[in-house]
C-alpha positions in Angstrom: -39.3 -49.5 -105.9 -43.1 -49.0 -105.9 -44.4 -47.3 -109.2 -47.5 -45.7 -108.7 -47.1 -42.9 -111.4 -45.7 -42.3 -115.0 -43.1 -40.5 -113.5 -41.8 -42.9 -111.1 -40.2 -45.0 -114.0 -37.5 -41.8 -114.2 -36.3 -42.9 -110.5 -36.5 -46.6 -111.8 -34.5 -46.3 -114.2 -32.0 -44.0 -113.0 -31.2 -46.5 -110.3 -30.8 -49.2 -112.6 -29.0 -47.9 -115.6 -25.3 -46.6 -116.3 -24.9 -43.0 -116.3 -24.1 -42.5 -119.6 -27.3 -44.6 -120.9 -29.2 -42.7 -118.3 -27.6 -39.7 -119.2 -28.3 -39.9 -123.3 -31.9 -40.7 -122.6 -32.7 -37.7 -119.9 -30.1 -35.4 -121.2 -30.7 -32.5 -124.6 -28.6 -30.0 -125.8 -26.9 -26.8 -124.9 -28.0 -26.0 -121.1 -31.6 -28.2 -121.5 -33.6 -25.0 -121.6 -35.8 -26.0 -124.3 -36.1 -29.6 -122.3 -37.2 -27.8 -119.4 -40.1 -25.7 -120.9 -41.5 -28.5 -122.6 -42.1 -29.8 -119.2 -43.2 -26.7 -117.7 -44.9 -25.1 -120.3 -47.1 -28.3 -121.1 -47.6 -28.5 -117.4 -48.9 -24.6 -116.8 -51.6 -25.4 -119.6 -54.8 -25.1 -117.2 -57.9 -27.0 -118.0 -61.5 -26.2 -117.0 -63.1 -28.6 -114.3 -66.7 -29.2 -115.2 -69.4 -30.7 -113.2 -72.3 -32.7 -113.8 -71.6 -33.8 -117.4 -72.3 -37.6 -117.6 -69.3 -39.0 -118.0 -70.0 -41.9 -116.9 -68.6 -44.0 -120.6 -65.4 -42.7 -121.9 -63.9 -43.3 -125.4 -60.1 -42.9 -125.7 -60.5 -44.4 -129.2 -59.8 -42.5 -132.5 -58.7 -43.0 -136.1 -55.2 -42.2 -137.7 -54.3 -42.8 -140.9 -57.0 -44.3 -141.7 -56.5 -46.8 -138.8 -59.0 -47.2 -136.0 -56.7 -47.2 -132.3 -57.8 -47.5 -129.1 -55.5 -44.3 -128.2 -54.4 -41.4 -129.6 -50.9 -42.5 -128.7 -48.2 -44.2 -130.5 -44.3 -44.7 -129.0 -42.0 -42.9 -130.8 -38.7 -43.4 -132.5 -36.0 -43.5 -129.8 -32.0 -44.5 -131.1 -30.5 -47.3 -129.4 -33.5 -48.2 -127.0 -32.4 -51.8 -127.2 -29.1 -50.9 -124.9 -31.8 -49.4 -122.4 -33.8 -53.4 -122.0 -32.2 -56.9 -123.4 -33.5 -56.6 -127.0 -35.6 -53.7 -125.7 -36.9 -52.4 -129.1 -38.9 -55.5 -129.4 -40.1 -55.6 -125.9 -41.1 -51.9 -126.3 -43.1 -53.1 -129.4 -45.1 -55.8 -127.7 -46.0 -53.9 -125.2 -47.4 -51.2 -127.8 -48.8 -54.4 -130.2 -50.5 -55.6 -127.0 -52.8 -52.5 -126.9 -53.0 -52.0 -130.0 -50.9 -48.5 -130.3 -48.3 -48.4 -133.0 -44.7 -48.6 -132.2 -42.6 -46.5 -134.1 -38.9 -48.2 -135.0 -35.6 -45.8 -134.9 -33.3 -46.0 -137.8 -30.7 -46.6 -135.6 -32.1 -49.1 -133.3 -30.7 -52.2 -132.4 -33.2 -55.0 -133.1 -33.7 -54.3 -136.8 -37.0 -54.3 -138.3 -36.8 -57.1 -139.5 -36.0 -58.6 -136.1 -39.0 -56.3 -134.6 -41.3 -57.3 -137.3 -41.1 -60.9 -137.1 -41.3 -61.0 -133.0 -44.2 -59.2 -132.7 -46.7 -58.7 -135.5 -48.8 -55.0 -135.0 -48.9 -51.8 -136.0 -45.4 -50.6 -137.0 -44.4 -47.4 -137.7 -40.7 -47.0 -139.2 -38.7 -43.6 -138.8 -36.4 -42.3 -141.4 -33.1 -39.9 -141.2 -32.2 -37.3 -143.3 -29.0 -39.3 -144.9 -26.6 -38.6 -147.0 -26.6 -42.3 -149.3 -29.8 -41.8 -151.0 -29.1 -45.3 -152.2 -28.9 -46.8 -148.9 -31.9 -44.7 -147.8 -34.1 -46.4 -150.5 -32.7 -49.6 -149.2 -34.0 -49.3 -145.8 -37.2 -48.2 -147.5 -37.7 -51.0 -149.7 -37.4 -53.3 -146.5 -39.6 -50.9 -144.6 -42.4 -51.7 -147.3 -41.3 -55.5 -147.6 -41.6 -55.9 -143.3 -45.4 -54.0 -143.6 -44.2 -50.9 -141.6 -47.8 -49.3 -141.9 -46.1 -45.3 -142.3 -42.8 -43.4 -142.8 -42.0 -40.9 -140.0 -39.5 -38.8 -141.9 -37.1 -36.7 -139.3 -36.1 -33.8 -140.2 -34.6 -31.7 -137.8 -31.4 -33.0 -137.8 -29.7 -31.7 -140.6 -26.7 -32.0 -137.9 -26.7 -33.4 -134.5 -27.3 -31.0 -131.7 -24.9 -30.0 -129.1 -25.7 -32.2 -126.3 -22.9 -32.0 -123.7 -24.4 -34.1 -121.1 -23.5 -37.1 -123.5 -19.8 -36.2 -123.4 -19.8 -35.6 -119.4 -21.0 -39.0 -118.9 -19.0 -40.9 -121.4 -21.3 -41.1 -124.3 -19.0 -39.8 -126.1 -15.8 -38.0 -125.5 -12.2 -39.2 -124.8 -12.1 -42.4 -122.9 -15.7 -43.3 -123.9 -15.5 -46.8 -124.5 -13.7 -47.3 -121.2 -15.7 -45.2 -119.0 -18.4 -46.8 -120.1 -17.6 -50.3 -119.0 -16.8 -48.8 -115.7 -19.6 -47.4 -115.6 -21.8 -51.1 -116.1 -19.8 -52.4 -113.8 -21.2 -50.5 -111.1 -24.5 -51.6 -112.3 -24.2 -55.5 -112.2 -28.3 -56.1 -113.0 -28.0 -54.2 -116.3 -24.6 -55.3 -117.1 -25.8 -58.9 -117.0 -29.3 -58.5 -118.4 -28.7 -56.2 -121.1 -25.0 -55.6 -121.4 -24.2 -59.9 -121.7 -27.6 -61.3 -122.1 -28.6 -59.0 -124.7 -25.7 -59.4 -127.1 -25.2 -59.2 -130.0 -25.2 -54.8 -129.3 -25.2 -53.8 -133.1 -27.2 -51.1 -135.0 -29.4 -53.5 -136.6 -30.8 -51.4 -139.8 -27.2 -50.4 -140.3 -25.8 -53.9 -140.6 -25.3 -53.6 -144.1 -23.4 -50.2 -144.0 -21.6 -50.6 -140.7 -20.9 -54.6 -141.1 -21.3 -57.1 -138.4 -19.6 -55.3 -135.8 -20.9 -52.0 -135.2 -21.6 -50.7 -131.9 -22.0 -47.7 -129.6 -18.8 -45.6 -131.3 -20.0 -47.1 -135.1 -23.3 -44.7 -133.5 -22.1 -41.2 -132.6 -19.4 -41.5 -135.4 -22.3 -42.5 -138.0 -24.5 -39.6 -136.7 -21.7 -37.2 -137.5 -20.5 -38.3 -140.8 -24.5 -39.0 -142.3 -26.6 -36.7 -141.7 -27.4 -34.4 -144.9 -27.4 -30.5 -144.3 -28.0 -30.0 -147.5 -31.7 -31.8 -147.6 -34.2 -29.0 -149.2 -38.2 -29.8 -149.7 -37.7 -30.5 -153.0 -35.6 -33.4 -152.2 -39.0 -34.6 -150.4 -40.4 -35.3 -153.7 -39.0 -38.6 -154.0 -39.2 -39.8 -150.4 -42.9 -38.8 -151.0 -42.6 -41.5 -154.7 -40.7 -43.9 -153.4 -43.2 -44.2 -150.1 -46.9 -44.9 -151.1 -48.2 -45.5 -147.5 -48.6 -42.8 -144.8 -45.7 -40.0 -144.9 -45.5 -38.5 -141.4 -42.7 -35.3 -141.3 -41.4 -35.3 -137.8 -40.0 -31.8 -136.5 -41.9 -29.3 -137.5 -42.3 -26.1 -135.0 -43.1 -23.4 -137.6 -46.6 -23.1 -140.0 -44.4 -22.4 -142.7 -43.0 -25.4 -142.0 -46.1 -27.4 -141.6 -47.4 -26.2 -144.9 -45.0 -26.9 -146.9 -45.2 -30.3 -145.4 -49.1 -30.3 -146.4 -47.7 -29.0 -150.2 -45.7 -32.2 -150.8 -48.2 -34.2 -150.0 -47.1 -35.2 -146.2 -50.2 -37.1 -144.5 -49.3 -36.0 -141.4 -46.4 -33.9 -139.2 -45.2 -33.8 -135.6 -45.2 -30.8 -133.8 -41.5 -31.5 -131.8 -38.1 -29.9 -131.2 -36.2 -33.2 -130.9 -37.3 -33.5 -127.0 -35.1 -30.3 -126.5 -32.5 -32.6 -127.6 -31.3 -30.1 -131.1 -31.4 -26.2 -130.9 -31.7 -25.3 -127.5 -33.7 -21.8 -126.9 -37.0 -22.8 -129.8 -40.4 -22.9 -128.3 -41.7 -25.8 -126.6 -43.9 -28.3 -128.3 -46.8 -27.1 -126.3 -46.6 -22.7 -127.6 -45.8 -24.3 -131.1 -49.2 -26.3 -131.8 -51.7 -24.3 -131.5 -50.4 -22.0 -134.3 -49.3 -24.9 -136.4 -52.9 -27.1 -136.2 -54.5 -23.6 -136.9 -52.2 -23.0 -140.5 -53.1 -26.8 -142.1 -56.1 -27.9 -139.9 -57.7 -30.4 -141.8 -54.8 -31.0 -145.1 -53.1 -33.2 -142.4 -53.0 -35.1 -140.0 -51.1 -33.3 -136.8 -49.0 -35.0 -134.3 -46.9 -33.8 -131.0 -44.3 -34.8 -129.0 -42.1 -33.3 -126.4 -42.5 -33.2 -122.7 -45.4 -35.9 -122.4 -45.1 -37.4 -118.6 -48.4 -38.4 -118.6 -52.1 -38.9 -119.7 -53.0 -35.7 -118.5 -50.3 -34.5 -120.8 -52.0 -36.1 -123.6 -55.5 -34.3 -123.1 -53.4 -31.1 -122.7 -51.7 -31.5 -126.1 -55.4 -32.5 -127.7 -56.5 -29.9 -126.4 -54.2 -27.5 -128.0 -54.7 -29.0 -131.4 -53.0 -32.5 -132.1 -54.9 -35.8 -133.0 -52.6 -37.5 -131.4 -49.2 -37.7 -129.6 -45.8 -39.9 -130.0 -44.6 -40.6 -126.5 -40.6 -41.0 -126.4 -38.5 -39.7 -123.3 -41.7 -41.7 -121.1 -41.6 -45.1 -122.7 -37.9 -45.6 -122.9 -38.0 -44.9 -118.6 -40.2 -47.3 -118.5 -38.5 -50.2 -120.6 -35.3 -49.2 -118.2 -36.7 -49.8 -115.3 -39.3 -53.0 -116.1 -38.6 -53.9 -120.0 -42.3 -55.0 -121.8 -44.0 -55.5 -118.4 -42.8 -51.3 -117.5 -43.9 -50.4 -120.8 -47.5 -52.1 -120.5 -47.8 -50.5 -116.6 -46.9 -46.9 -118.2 -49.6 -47.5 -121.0 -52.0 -49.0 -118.3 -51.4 -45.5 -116.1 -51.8 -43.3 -119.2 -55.2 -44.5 -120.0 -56.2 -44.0 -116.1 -55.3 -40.6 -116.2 -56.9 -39.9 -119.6 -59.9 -41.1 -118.0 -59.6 -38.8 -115.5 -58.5 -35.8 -117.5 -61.4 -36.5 -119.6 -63.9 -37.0 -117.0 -63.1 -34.0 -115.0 -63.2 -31.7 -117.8 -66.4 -32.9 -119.2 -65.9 -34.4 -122.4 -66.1 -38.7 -123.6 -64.7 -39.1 -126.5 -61.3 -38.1 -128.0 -63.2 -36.1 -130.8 -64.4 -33.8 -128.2 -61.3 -32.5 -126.9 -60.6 -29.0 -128.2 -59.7 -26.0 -126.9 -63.4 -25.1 -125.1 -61.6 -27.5 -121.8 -58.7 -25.0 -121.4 -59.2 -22.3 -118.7 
């Protein structure tokens, strides 16, 4: 299949992966309605076309953190992204490390950090759940700081897991899930050798010392359910924010309220995000939340978005509407699917070109400019 466009890789991937992988990745929850507008609504942003501007050098460079990168783009957390490439959390990394991006390690990824870490040395960012075994969470902690993870992206907006029923349609979870998904690679002999054989052992790396030796896909929806704290307040962020000196990056925020009471723990940064549609179906987009949000703690924080980026004109659109940056999730994970490092480094690669583009077109060369004065 010839891949000319970020969104290609959906197509790719489709073709080469078991439903129920596919499934989990493209899926959310309730009827996808929130999914769907963060597509759509980030897509009916219109920009201004300007003329005769020199553009002729283009900077896609900023800072973060403190951190000079050569995009405003990191990859975000994404559970179980090794099942979706042999070892594919690492491979996602490299690709990231090669450009110099951060990659952003799920909590419940396969390759551990410590696997991650020591394969590819860059800019790594770790992501931390809302869990119930406060000591077990300042285990993980104390190894993210050991490994160098350069900043903590706290989720949370999943106080329980969301609804998502595509997940128990395709045999993600549901009666007869571990059998219907080995009928299911079957059908799918490339994966089933590269990833389901080759990439052994399939265990929830980070979890190891909770879920033992032998945990697996059921070990992960049963450990989602039975983990997560619905309890969690933000005063219970106090000693996340003692026990993590480094950047502290609160992932799902979609309210100013929200956002600044992040800003009045002491947060260095949030993300703007509803979970990729993937927790309470019906919220705003990504896209209708931000420009509130960056309004209520411009300049306490550092503000991030994800949700319904497809693309590098996506990026410019969600600069333009107030983030310093995006995490990419739902776009990288295609792309590992359907290519592993080498689809990750071509989606990167085509995000950059279209930046250029986006950035040309609308009259503005470096990141910095980007504001709202581009939108129509």
């Amino acid at each position: 299949m010839i891949i000319s466009s970020p969104l290609d890789f959906r197509d790719a991937a489709r073709r080469r992966l078991p439903r129920f992988l596919f499934d989990y990745a493209d899926g959310a929850a309730y009827a996808e309605e929130t999914l769907r507008r963060n597509v759509s609504d980030l897509a009916g942003i219109a920009l201004r076309q300007r003329v005769l501007k020199n553009v002729a050098d283009i900077d896609l460079s900023t800072e973060l953190f403190g951190q000079h990168r050569p995009l405003p783009i990191a990859l975000g957390p994404v559970g179980i992204s090794g099942m979706y490439a042999r070892r594919g959390e690492v491979q996602a990394a490299r690709a990231a490390h090669a450009v110099g991006i951060p990659f952003t390690l799920s909590t419940v990824s396969l390759c551990s950090l410590t696997e991650v870490t020591t394969a590819t040395p860059g800019p790594t960012w770790f992501q931390l759940y809302v869990i119930r075994d406060r000591a077990f969470m300042r285990d993980l902690l104390a190894t993210a700081r050991a490994r160098g993870a350069e900043a903590l992206v706290f989720t949370v907006d999943m106080p329980v897991p969301g609804a998502r029923y595509r997940d128990a349609h395709s045999g993600m979870s549901g009666p007869r899930g571990p059998m219907r998904r080995m009928m299911q690679a079957i059908g799918k002999p490339g994966w089933a050798w590269d990833v389901g054989l080759r990439g052994r052992p399939h265990l929830l790396g980070n979890l190891e010392p909770v879920l033992g030796k032998d945990s697996g896909l059921n070990d992960y929806i049963g450990w989602l359910g039975a983990n997560f704290d619905p309890s969690i307040s933000w005063d219970d962020l106090d000693w996340i924010r003692s026990e993590w000196k480094g950047p502290l990056i609160i992932k799902g925020i979609l309210d100013p309220e929200d956002a600044r009471a992040a800003a009045g723990i002491g947060a260095n940064g949030i993300v703007v995000s509803n979970h990729g549609g993937r927790q309470l179906d019906g919220v705003l987009s990504s896209a209708r939340a931000l420009p509130g949000i960056a309004d209520a703690v411009r300049g306490q924080l550092t503000v991030l978005a994800d949700s319904g980026i497809r693309s590098g004109l996506d990026v410019v659109r969600m600069l333009a509407l107030g983030a310093e940056g995006v995490l990419l999730g739902r776009a990288w994970l295609f792309a590992l699917a359907a290519r592993g490092e080498a689809g990750v480094a071509q989606m990167l690669d085509l995000f950059q070109r279209e930046m250029r583009v986006a950035m040309a077109l609308t009259g503005v060369r470096t990141i910095a400019e980007i504001d709202r004065s581009i939108l129509a």
